[in-house]
Jmol script that loads the backbone (N, CA, C; Angstrom):
load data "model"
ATOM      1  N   UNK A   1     131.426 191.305 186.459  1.00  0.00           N
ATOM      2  CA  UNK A   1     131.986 190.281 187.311  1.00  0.00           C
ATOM      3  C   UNK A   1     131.355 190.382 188.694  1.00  0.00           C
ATOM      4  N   UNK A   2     131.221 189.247 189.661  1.00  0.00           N
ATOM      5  CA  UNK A   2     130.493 188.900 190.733  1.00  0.00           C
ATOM      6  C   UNK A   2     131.528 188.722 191.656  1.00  0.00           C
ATOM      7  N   UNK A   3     131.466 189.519 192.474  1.00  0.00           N
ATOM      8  CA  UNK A   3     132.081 188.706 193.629  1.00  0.00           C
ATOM      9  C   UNK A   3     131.882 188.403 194.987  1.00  0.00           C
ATOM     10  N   UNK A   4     131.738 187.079 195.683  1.00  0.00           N
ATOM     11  CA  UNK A   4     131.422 186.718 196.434  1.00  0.00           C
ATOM     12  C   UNK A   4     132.411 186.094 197.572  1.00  0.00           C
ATOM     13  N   UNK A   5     131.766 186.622 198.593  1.00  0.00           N
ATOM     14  CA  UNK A   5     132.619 186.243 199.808  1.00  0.00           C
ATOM     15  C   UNK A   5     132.655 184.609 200.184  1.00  0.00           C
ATOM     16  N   UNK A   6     133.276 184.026 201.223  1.00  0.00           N
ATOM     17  CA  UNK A   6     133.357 182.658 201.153  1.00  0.00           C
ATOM     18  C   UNK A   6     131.934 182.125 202.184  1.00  0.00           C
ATOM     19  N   UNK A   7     131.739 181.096 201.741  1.00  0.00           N
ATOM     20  CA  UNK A   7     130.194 180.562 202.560  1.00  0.00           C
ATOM     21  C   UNK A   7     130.383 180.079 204.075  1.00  0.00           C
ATOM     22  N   UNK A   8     129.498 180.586 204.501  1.00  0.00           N
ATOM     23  CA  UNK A   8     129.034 180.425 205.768  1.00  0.00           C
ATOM     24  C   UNK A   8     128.620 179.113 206.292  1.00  0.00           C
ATOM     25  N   UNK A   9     128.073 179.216 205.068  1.00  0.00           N
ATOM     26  CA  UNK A   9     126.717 177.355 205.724  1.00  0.00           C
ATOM     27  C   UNK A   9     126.346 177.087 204.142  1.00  0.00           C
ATOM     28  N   UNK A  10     126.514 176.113 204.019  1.00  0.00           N
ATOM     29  CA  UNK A  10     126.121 175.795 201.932  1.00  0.00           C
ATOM     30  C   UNK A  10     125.462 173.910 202.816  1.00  0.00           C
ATOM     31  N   UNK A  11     124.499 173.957 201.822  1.00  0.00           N
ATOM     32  CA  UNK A  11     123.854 172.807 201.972  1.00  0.00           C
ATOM     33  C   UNK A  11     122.904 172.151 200.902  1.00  0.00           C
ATOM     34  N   UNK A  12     122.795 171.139 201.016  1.00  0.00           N
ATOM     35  CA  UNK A  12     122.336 170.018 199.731  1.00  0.00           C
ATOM     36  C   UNK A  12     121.610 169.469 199.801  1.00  0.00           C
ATOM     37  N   UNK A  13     119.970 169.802 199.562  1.00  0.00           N
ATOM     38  CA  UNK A  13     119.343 168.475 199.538  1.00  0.00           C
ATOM     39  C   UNK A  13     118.495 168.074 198.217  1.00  0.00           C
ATOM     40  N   UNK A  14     118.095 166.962 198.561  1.00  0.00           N
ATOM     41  CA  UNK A  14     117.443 166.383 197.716  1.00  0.00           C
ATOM     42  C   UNK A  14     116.723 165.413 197.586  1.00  0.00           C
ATOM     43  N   UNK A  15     115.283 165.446 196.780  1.00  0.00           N
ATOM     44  CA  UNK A  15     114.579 164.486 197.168  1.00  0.00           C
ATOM     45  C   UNK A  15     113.363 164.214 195.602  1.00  0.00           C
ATOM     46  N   UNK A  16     112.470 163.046 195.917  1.00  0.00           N
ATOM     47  CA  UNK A  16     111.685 163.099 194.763  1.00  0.00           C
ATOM     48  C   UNK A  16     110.654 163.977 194.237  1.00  0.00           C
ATOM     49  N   UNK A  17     110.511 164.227 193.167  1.00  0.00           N
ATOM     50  CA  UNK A  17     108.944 164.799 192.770  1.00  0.00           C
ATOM     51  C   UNK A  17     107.704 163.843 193.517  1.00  0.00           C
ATOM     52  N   UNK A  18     107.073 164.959 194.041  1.00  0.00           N
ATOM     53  CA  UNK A  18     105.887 163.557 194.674  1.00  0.00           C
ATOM     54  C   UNK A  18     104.732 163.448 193.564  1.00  0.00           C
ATOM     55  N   UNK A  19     104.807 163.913 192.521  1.00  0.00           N
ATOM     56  CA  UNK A  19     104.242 163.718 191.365  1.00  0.00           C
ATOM     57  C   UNK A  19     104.808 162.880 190.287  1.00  0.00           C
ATOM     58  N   UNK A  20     105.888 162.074 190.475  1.00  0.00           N
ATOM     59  CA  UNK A  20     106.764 161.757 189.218  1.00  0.00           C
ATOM     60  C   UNK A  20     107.769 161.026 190.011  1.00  0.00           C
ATOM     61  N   UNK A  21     108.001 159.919 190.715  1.00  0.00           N
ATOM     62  CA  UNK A  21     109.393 159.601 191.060  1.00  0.00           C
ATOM     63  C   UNK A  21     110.371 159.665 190.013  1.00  0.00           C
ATOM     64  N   UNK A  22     110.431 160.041 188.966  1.00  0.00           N
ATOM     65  CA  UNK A  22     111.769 159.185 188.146  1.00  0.00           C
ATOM     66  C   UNK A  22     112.406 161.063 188.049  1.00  0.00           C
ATOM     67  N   UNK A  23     111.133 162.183 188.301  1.00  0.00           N
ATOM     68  CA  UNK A  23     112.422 163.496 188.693  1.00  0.00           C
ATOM     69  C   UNK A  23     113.023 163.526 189.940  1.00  0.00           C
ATOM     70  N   UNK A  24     114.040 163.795 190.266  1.00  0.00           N
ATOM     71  CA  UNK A  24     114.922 164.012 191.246  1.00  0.00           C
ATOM     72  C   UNK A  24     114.652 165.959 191.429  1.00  0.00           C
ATOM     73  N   UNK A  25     114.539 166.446 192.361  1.00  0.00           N
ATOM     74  CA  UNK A  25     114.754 167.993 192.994  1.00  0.00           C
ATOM     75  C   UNK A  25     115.861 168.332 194.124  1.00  0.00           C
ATOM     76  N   UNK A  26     116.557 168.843 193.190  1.00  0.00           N
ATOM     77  CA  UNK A  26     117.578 169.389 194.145  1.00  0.00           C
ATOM     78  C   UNK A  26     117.519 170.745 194.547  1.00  0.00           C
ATOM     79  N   UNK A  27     118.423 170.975 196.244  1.00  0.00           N
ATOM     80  CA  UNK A  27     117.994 172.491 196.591  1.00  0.00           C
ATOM     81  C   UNK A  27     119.501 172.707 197.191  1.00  0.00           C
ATOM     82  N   UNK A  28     119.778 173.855 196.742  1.00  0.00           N
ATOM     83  CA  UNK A  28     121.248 174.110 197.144  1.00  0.00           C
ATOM     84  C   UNK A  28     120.941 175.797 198.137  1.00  0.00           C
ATOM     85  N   UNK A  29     121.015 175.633 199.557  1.00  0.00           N
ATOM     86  CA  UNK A  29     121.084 176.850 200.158  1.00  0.00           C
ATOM     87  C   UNK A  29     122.610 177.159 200.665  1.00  0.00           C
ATOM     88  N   UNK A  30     122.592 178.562 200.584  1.00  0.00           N
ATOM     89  CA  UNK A  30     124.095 179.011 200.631  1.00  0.00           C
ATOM     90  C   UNK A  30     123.824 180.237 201.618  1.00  0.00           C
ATOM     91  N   UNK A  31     124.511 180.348 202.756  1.00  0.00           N
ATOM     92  CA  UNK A  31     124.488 181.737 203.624  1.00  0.00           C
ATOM     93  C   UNK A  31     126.153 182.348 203.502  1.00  0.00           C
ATOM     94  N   UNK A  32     126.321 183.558 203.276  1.00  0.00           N
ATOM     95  CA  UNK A  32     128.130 184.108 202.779  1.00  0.00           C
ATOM     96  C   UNK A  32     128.047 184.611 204.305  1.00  0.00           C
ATOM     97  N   UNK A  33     129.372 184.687 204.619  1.00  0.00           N
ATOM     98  CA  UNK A  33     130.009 185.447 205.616  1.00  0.00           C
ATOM     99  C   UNK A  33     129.011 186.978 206.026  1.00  0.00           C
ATOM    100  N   UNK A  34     129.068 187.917 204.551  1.00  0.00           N
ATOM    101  CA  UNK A  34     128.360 189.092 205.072  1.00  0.00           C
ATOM    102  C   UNK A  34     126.893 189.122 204.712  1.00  0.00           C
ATOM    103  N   UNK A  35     126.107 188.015 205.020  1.00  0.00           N
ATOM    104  CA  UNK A  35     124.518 187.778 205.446  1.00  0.00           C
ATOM    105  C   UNK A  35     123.991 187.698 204.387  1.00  0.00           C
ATOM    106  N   UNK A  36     124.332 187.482 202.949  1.00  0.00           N
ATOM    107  CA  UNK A  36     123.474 187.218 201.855  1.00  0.00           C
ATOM    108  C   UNK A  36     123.545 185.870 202.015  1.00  0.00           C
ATOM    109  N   UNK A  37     122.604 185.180 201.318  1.00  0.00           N
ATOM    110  CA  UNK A  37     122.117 183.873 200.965  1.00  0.00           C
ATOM    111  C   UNK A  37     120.906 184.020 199.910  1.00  0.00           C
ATOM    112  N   UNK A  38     120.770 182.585 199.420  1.00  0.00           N
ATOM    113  CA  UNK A  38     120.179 182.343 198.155  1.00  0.00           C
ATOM    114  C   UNK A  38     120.163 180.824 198.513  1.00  0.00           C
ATOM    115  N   UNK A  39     118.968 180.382 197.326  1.00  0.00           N
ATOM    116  CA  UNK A  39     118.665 179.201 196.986  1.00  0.00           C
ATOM    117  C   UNK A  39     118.752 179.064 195.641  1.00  0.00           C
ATOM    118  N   UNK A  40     119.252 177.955 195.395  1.00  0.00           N
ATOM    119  CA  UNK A  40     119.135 177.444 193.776  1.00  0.00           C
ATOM    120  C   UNK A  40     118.707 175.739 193.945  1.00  0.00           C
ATOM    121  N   UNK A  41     117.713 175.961 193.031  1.00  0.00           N
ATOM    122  CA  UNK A  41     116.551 174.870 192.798  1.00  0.00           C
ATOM    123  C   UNK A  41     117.029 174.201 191.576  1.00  0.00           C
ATOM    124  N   UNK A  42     116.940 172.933 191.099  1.00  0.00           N
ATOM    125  CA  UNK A  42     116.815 172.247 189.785  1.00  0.00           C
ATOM    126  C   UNK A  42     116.535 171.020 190.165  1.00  0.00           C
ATOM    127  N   UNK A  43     115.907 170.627 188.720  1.00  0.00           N
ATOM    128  CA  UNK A  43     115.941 169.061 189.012  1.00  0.00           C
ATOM    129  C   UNK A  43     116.981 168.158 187.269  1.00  0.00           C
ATOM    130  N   UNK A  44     116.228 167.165 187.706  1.00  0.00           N
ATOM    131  CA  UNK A  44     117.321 166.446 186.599  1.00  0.00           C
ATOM    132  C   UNK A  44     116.560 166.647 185.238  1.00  0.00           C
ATOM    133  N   UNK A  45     115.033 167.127 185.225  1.00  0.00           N
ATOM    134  CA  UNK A  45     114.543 167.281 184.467  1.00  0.00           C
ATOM    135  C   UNK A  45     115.063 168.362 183.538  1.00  0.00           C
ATOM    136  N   UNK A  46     115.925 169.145 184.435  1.00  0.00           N
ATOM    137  CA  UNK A  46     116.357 170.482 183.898  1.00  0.00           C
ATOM    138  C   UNK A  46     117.700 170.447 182.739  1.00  0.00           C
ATOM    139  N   UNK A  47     118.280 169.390 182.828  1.00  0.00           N
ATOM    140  CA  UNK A  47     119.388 169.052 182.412  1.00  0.00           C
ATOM    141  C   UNK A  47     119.112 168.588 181.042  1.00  0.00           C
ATOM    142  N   UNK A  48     117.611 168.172 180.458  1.00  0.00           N
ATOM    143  CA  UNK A  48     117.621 167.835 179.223  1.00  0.00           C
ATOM    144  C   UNK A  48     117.977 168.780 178.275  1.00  0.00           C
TER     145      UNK A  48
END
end "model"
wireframe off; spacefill off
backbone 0.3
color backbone group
């Protein structure tokens, strides 16, 4: 089990493949209270 403190700063973006408009890329950055952060990447391509 994981446990994680509550977020600091969480944020969303998203935008096109500049190779492909019809994928979408999303980027989810997250900073926690005690200084970890991470990114998680996907696109819609990922979902097939």
């Amino acid at each position: 089990m994981v446990s994680l403190s509550e977020p600091l700063e969480s944020t969303l973006e998203w935008d096109y493949n500049k190779n492909d408009d019809t994928e979408l890329i999303f980027r989810w950055n997250i900073t926690l209270k005690n200084g970890d952060s991470g990114l998680l990447a996907f696109s819609n391509r990922d979902l097939d």
